[in-house]
C-alpha positions in Angstrom: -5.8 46.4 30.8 -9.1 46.0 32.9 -7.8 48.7 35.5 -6.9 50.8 32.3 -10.4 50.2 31.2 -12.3 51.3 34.5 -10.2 54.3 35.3 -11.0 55.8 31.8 -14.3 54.8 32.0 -15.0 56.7 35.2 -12.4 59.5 34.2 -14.6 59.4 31.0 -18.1 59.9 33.9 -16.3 62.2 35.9 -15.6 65.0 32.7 -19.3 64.3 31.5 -20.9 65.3 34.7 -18.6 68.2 35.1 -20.1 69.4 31.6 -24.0 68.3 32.6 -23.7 70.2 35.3 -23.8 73.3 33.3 -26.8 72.4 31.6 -28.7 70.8 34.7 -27.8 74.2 36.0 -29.8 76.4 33.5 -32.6 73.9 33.3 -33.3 74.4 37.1 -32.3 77.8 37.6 -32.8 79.6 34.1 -32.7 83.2 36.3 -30.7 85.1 32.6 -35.0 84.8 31.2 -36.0 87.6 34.1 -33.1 90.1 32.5 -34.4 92.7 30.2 -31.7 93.2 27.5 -28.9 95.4 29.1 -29.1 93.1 32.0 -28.8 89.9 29.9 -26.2 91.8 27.7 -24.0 92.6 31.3 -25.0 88.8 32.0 -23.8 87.3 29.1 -20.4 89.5 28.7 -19.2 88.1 32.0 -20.9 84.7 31.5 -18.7 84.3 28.2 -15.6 86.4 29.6 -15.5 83.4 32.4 -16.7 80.1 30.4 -15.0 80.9 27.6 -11.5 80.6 28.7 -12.5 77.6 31.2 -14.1 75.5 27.8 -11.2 76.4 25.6 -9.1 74.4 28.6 -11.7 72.1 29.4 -13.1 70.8 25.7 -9.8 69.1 24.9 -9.0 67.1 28.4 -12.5 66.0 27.6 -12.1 65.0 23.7 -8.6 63.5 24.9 -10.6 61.4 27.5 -13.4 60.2 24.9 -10.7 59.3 22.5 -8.3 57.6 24.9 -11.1 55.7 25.6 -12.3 54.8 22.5 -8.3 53.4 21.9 -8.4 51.6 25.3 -12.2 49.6 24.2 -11.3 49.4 20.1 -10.6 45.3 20.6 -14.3 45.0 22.5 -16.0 46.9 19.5 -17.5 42.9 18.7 -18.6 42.0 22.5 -19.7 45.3 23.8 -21.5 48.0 22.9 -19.4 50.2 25.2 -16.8 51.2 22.0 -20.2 52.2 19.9 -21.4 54.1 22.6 -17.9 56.4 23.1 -18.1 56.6 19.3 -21.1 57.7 18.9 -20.3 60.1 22.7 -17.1 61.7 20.3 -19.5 62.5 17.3 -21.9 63.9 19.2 -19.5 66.2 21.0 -17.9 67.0 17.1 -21.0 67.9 16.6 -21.9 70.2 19.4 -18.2 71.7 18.9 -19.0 72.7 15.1 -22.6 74.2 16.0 -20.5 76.3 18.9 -18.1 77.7 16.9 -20.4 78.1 14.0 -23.5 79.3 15.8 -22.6 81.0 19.4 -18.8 82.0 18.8 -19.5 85.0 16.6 -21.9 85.8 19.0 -20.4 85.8 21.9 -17.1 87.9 20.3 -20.1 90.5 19.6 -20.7 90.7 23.3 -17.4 90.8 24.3 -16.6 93.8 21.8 -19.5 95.6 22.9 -19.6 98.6 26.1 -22.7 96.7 27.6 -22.7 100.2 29.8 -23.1 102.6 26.6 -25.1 100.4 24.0 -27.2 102.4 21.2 -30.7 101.5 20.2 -29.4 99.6 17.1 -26.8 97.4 19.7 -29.5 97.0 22.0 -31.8 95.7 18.5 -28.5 93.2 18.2 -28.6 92.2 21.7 -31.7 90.9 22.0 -31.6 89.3 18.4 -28.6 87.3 19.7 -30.3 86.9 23.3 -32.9 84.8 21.2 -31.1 82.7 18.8 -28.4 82.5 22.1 -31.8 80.6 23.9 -32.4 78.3 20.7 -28.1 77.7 20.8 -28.3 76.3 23.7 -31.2 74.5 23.4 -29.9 72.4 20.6 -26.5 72.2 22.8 -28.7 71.0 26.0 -29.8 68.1 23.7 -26.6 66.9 22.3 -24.8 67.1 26.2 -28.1 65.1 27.4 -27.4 62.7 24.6 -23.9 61.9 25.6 -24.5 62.1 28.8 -27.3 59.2 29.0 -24.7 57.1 26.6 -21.9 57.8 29.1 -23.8 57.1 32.1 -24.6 53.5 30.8 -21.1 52.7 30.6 -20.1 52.0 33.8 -23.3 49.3 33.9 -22.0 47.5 30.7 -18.4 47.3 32.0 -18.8 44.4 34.2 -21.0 42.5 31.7 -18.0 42.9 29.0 -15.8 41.6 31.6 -18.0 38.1 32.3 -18.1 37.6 28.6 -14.3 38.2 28.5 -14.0 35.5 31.5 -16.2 33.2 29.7 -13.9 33.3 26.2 -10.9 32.6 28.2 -12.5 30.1 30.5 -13.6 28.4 26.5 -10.1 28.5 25.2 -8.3 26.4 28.1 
């Protein structure tokens, strides 16, 4: 169980950075701010074309992960904080899941329906409307992957004190 443990802890890491990467990304190098709106609207169609169908792969590997740990550290939950921590990791990402499909989706289906080549003055009025609350999107979504990621990044520290409290029990019992 201990190797079972590790391994999803660090597969668990390993899915985390993938998706902090993305946000680390846009914090250093927010270059989609210098676009005027046909730009960002060109931007943002091929942005979305491409993450789109790379999340819709990528979302459930990583809820699969989080909960596959969570069943791997449920008999810990009263020595380590580790199974609060993944619990707390999966509602967080609920969370960010629900404010994407309620908040950017519908947006980003507007940019994909759009001729970003041919846009009229009331499309262009749209675009930049979405451009801003797109910005305040994925500021909330910056927070909640920061979140999990600090929560996640602990893990891997807590692991080894779970396991000398784990040696100590047994060493108790005989």
């Amino acid at each position: 169980m201990k190797t079972l443990r590790v391994i999803s802890i660090y597969l668990l890491v390993l899915c985390t950075t993938f998706y902090v990467g993305i946000g680390v990304f846009q914090l250093i190098c927010p270059f989609e701010q210098h676009f005027d709106t046909i730009e960002f609207a060109k931007y943002w169609k091929i942005v979305d074309g491409y993450m789109g169908k790379r999340m819709s792969i990528f979302m459930p590997i990583w809820l699969l992960v989080v909960i596959l740990n969570l069943i791997v550290f449920v008999k810990t939950w009263r020595r380590s904080p580790i199974f609060w921590i993944i619990l707390s990791t999966l509602i967080i990402l609920i969370i960010d899941i629900s404010f994407t499909i309620t908040h950017q989706i519908p947006i980003n289906k507007f940019f994909q329906s759009i001729d970003v080549n041919n846009l009229t003055e009331a499309q262009i009025k749209i675009v930049q409307q979405y451009r801003e609350a797109t910005d305040k999107n994925f500021d909330e979504r910056k927070m909640h992957v920061l979140i999990v990621f600090i929560l996640i990044s602990l893990l891997p520290y807590l692991l080894p004190r779970l396991y000398k409290e784990q040696a100590k029990i047994n060493k108790n019992e005989s």
